[in-house]
C-alpha positions in Angstrom: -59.4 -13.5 20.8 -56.2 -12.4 19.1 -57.7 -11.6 15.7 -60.7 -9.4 17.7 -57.5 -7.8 19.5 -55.8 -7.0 15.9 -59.1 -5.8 14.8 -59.0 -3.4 17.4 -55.6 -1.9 17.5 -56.2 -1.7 13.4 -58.9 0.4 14.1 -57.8 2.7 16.6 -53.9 3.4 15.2 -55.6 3.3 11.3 -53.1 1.3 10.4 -53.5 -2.4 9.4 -52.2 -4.9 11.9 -52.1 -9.1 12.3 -50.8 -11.0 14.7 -47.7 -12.5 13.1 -46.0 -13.2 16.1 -46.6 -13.6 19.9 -44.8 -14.3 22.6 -45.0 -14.4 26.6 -43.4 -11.9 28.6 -43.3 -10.1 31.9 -46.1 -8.6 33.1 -46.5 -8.4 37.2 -48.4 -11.0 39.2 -51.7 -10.2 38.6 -51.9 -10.2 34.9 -50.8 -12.1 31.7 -48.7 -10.0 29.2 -48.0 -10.7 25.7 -45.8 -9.0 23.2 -47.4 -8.7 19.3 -45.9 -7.9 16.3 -46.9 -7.8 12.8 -42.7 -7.5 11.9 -43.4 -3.9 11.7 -45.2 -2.5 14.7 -45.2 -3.5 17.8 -47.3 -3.6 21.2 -47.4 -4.8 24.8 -50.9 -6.1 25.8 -52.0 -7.6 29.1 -54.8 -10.2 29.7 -57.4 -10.9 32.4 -60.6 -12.3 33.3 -63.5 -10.4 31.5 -64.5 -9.5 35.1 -61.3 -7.5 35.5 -62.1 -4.8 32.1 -63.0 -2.1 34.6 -59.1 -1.9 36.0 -57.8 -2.1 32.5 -60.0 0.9 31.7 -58.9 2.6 34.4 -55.1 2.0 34.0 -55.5 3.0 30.6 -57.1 6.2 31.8 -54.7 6.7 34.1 -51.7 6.2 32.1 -53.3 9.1 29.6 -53.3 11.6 32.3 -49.9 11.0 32.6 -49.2 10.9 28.4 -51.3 14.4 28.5 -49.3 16.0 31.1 -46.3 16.0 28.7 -43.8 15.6 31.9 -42.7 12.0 32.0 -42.6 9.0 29.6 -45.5 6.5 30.2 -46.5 3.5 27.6 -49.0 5.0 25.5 -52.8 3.4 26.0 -53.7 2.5 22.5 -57.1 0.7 23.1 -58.6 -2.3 25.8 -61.6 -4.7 26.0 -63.0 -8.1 25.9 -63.1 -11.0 23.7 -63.8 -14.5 24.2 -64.2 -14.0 28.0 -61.3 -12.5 28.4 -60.2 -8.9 29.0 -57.2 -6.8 27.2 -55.1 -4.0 27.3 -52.9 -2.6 24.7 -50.1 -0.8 25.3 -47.5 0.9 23.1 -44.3 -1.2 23.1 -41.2 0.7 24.3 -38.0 -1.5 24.7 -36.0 -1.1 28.0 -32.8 -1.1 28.9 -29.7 -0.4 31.8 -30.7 2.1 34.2 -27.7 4.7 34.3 -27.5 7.4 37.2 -28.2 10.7 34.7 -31.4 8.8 33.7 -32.3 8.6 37.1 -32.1 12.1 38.1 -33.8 12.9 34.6 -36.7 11.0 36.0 -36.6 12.8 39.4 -36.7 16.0 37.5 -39.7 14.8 35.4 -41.7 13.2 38.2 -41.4 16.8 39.7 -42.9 18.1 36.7 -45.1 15.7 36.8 -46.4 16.7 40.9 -46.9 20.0 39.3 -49.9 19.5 37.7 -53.1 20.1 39.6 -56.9 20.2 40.2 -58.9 22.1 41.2 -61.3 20.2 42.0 -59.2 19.0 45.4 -58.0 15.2 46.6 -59.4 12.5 43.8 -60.1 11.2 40.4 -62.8 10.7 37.9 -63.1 7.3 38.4 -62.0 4.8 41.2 -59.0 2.3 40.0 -57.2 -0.6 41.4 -53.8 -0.5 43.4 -52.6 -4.2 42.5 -56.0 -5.8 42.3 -57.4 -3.9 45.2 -60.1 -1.4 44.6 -59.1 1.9 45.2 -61.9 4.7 45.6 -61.0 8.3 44.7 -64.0 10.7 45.6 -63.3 14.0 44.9 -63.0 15.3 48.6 -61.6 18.9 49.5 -59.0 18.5 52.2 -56.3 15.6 52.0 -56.9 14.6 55.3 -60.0 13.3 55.3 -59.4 11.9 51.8 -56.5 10.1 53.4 -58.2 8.9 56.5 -61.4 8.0 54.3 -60.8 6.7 51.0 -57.2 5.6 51.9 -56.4 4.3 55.3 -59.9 3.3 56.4 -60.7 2.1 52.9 -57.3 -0.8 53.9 -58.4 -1.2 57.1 -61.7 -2.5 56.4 -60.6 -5.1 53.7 -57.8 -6.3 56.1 -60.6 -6.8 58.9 -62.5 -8.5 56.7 -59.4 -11.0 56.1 -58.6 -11.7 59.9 -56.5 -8.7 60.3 -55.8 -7.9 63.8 -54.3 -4.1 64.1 -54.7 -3.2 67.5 -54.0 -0.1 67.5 -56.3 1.4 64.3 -58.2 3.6 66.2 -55.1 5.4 68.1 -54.0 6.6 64.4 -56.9 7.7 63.6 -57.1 9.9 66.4 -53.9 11.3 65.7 -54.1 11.5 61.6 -54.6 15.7 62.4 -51.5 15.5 64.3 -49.8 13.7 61.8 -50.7 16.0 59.3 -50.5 18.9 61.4 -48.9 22.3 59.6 -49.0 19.8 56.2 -51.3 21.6 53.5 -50.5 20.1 50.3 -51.9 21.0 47.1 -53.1 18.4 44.6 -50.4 16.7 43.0 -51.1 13.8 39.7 -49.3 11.1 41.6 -48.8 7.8 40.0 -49.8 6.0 42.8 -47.7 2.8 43.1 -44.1 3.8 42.3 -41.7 1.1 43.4 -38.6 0.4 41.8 -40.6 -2.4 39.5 -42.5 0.3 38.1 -40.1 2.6 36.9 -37.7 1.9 34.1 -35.4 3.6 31.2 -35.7 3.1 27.8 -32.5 1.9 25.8 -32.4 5.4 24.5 -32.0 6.6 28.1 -35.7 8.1 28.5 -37.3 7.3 32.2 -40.4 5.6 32.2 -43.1 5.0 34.7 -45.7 2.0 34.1 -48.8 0.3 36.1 -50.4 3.7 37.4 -52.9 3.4 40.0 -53.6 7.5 39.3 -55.4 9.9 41.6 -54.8 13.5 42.4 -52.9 13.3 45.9 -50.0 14.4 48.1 -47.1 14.3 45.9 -44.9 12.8 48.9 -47.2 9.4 48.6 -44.9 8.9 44.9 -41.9 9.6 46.8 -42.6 7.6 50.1 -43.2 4.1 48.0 -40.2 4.9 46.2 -38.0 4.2 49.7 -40.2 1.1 51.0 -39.0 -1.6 48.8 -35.6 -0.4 47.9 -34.8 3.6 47.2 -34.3 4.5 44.0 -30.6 5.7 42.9 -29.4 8.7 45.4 -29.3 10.7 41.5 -33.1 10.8 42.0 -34.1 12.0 45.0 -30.9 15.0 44.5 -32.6 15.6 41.5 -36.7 15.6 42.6 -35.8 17.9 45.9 -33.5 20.4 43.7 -36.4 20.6 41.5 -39.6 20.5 44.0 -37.9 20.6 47.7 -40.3 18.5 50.1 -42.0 20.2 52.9 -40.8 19.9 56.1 -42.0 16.5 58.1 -41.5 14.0 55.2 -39.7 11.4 56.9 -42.5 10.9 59.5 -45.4 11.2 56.5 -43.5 8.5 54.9 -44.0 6.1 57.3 -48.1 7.2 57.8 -48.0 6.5 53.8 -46.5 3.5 53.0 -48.5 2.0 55.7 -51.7 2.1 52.8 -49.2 0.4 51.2 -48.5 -2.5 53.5 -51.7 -2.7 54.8 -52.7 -3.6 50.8 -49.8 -5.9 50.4 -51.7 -7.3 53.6 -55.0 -7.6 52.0 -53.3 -9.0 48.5 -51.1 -11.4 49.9 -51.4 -11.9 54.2 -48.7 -13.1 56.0 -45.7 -10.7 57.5 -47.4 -7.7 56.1 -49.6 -7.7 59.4 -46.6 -7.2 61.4 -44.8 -5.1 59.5 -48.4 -2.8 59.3 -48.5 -2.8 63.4 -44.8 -2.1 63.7 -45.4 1.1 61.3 -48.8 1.9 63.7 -46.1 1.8 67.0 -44.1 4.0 65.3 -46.3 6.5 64.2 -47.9 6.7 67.8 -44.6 7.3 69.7 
């Protein structure tokens, strides 16, 4: 498997490449990740189930409409596949170091730029991806609302139903979902799509960096709303994002309507107190 890897990174960098050294390192729960070297260049690759090639693909994907956009640092897809039953991404290796505050409001800046680029083609993506291992579906669709209702919140409430989810209260936010979003017209944003604090990091040089995209054309707000449900970033940030690209008025009730995709998949990936947490979001979105 690691010499069909080689083989491919050879090919698509042009430049020669063995595995001279590898080595185990962190890579999330879901996959394996390995760091390669040849002594001279180096890369980050993570490893699956062959099943699993279609979320590498679209990471990969992902992670190049963020390269293209030329606003924030992402680890540069250099090529993915299968071998011996088992599927591969490579990344480009960046090496990571202390977060400091100015590198933090850097990346609030660039994430703004970043919610600046558009399509016109409304709410979506050209492919469906994964948040976590989930399955994500991102139909182009022209108004946010009823790609959020849709392909978002109905999308998490009929895998959690399917895993003994009881949410009582499902159809009461539906109902109000045009309330919620009443007066809220956004345009379409490139969103990363899972940014919690384990997916953003700093380089040693200082550079922000954002990893593990699950990338769709969305409300920019969705970025900023995970960023405050597992621990807010740095207050640097957030002075820095809303200086940049002020939020619209009714964020902090959005917030709550869109982290609770997010619960409702920690739910579906991992049960247990996520169910409760999920109703006690529904309660307070209905008050």
């Amino acid at each position: 498997m690691w010499t069909a890897i080689a083989q491919h990174i050879s090919a698509k960098t042009g430049m020669p490449f063995s595995v001279d050294e590898r080595r185990s390192v962190s890579g999330g729960c879901i996959n394996q990740a390995y760091q390669l070297t040849d002594g001279g260049q180096t890369f980050f690759v993570k490893i699956n189930q062959a099943t699993q090639v279609a979320m590498f693909e679209a990471e990969a994907l992902g992670l190049q409409d963020i390269y293209d956009s030329q606003t924030i640092r992402v680890p540069r897809p250099i090529c993915w596949g299968t071998a011996d039953g088992t599927a591969y991404l490579v990344l480009e290796w960046l090496d990571f170091g202390s977060s400091q505050d100015p590198a933090w409001a850097l990346m609030g800046q660039q994430l703004a730029a970043l919610h600046r680029v558009s399509s016109d083609r409304g709410f979506g993506w050209h492919q469906n991806n994964t948040i976590g291992a989930t399955p994500q579906p991102n139909p182009w669709t022209e108004t946010w609302l009823d790609f959020f209702r849709e392909h978002r919140l109905r999308h998490q409430f009929r895998l959690a139903g399917r895993r003994g989810g009881h949410f009582p209260r499902q159809h009461e936010v539906f109902m109000a979902l045009p309330e919620l979003l009443a007066h809220h017209y956004p345009e379409p944003a490139l969103v990363h799509g899972d940014l919690w604090s384990g997916n953003a990091a700093v380089t040693k040089a200082g550079e922000p960096v954002i990893l593990d995209p699950a990338t769709y054309y969305g409300d920019r707000e969705v970025d900023i709303a995970m960023t405050e449900l597992f621990g807010r970033f740095p207050p640097s940030f957030y002075e820095a994002y809303q200086a940049a690209y002020p939020l619209d008025e009714g964020y902090p009730r959005r917030k709550t309507l869109y982290n609770l995709y997010h619960i409702l998949n920690h739910f579906n990936l991992f049960g247990g107190s996520y169910e409760s947490q999920a109703n006690r979001m529904i309660d307070q979105l209905l008050r």
